[in-house]
C-alpha positions as MATLAB code, in Angstrom:
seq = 'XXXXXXXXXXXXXXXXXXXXXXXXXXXXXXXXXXXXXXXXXXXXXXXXXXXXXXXXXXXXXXXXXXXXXXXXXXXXXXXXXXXXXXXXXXXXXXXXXXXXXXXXXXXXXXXXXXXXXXXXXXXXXXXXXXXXXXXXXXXXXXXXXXXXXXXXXXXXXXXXXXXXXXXXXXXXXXXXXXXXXXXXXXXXXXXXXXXXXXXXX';
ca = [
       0.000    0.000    0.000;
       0.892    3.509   -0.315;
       0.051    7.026   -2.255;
       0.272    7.245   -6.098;
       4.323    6.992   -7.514;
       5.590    5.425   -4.032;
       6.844    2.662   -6.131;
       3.976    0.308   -5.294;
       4.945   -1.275   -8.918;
       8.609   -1.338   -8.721;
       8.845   -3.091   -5.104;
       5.975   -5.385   -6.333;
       7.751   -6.327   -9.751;
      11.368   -6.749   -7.606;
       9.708   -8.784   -5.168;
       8.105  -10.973   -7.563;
      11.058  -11.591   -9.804;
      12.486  -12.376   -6.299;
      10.146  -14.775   -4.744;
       8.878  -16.426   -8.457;
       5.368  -14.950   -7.426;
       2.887  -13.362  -10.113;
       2.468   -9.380   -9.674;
      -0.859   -8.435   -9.374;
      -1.572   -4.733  -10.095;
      -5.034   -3.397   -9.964;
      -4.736   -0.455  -11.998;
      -3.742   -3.046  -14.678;
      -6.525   -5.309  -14.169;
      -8.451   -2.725  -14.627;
      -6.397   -1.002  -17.899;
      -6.809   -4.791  -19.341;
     -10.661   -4.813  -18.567;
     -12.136   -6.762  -21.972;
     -13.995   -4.025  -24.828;
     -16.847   -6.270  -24.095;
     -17.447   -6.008  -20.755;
     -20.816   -3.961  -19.308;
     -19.027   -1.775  -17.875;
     -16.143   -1.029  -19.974;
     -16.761    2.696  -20.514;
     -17.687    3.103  -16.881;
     -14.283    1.485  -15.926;
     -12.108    3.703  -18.570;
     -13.383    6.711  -17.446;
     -13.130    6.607  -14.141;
      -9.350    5.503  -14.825;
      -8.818    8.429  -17.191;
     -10.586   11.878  -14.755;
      -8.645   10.073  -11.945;
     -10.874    8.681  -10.275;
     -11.452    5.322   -8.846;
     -13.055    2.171  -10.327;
     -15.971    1.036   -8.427;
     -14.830   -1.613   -5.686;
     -17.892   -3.374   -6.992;
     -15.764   -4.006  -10.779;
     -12.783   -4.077   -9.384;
     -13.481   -7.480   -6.612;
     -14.764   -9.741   -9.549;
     -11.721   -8.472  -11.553;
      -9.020   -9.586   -8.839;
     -11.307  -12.287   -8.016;
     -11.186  -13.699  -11.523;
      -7.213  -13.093  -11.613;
      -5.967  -14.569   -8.337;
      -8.246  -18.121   -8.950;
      -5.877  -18.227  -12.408;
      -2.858  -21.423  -12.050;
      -0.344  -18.818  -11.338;
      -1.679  -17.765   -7.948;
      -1.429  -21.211   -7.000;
       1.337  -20.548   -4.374;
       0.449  -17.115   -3.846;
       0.471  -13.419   -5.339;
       1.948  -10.100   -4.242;
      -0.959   -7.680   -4.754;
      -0.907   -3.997   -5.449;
      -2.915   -1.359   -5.377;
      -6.411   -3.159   -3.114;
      -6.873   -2.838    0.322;
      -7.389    0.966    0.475;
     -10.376    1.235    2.432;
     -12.721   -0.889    4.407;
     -15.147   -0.893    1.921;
     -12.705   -3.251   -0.389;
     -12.023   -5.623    1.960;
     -15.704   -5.787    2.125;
     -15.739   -6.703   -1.513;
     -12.606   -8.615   -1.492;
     -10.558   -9.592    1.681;
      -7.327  -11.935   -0.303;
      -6.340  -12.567    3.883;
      -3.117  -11.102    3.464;
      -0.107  -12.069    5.354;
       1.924   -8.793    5.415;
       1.088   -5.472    4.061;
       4.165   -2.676    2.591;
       2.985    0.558    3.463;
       5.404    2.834    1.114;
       5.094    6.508    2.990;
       5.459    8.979    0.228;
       3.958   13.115    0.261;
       2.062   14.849   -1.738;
       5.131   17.297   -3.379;
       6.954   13.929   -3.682;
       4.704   11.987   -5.417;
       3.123   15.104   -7.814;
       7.337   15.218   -9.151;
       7.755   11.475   -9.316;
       3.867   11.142  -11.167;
       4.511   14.128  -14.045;
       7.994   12.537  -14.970;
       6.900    8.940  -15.353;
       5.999    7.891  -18.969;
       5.382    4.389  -20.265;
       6.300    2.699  -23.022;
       2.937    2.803  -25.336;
       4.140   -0.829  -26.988;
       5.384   -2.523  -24.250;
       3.909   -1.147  -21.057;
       7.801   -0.673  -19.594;
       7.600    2.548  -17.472;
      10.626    4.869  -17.029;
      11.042    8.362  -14.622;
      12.705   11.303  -16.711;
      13.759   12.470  -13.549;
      14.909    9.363  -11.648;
      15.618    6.499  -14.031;
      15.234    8.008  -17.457;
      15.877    5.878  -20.740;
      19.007    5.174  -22.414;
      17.731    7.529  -25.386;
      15.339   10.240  -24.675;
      11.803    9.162  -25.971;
      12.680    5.614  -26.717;
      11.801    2.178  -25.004;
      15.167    0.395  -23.971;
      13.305   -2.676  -24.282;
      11.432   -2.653  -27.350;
      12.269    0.637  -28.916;
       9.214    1.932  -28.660;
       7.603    5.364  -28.675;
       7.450    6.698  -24.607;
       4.162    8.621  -23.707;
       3.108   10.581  -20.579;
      -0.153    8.587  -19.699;
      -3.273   10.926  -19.611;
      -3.945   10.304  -15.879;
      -0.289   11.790  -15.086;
      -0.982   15.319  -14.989;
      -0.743   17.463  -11.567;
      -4.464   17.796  -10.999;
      -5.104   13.992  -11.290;
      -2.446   13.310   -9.210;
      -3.564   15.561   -6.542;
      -7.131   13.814   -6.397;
      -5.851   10.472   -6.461;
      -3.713   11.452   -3.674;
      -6.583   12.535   -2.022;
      -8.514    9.581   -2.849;
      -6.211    6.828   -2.690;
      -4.562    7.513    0.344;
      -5.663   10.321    2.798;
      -8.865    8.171    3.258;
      -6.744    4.810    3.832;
      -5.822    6.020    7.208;
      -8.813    3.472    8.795;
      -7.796    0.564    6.764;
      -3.475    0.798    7.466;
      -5.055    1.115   11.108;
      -6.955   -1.950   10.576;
      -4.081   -3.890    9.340;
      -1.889   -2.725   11.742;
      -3.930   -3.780   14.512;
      -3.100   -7.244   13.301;
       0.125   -6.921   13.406;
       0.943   -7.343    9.522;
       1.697   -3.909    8.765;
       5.298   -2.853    8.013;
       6.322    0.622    7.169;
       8.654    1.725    4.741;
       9.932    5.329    4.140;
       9.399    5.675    0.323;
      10.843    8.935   -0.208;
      14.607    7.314   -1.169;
      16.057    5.896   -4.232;
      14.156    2.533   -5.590;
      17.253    0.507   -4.455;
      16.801    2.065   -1.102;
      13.418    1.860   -0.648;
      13.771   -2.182   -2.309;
      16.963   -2.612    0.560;
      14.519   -1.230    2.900;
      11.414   -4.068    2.143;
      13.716   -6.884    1.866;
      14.998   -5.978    5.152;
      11.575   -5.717    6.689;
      10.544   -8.771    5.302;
      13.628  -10.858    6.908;
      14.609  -11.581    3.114;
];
């Protein structure tokens, strides 16, 4: 868990490449939602003002994805969990939650630098770890793009949204004991150095 651009992505991608576990995202579940579903152009817009995807959508997304062979031993899940009212949904019974502590003026800097690769989906920072060549995918050589939710304003609502109003539910999880806290305003290898220590890895 943790605010927009706290690396939520890049500590879930290094820890599943570490511990051979699938990466579940839930802003790509929802990005890969099928044309043909109901609520397609419900789901697309509420991803593209900002806002968030009913929980509703979301649950029988993740619920579809974690029941897939790949889960079998285990997931690493990121981005659900935020509020009560998800776990209400969709409570996965997790075993440890990351809570990546990142501000506001951090995560607005990190958020309008970040572009993504718009063949391959490989995301870069301008600012913090920029591609080899300006513009270009060093894994495909694709064209890089600045995604549409990226701007300032969205940022600051999904800020807002995502993580001011999560203070019940990292409460709730802390209670039990499975909460541990990582200060997400370093480097990625720093903040990465700081889960794997946390985690007794």
């Amino acid at each position: 868990m943790g605010p927009p651009a706290s690396g939520k992505g890049t500590v879930g991608q290094k820890l599943s490449d570490r511990l051979k576990l699938p990466l579940i995202q839930v802003g790509q579940v929802c990005r890969n939602i099928p044309e043909n579903h109901p609520r397609y152009d419900e789901v697309k817009a509420e991803m593209d003002s900002g806002g968030l995807v009913p929980q509703d959508i979301v649950a029988e997304l993740l619920e579809k994805r974690v029941k897939e062979p790949d889960c079998s031993n285990g997931y690493i899940l990121d981005g659900w969990g935020r509020t009560m009212i998800d776990l209400h949904y969709f409570n996965p019974g997790f075993d440890q939650v990351l809570v990546l502590n990142l501000s506001l003026e951090s995560a607005i800097k990190r958020i309008t630098s970040r572009r993504v690769c718009s063949n391959c989906g490989e995301v870069y920072n301008i600012v913090y770890i920029p591609p080899k060549v300006e513009g270009i995918c060093d894994v495909c050589g694709g064209s890089l793009i600045q995604r549409d939710d990226d701007s300032k304003e969205v940022v600051e609502r999904r800020y807002k949204l995502q993580w001011e109003d999560a203070v019940n539910v990292v409460t709730y999880f802390r209670d039990k004991g499975i909460v541990l806290d990582i200060d997400a305003e370093v480097s990625p290898d720093e903040v990465f150095s700081s889960v794997l220590s946390a985690l007794k890895l």
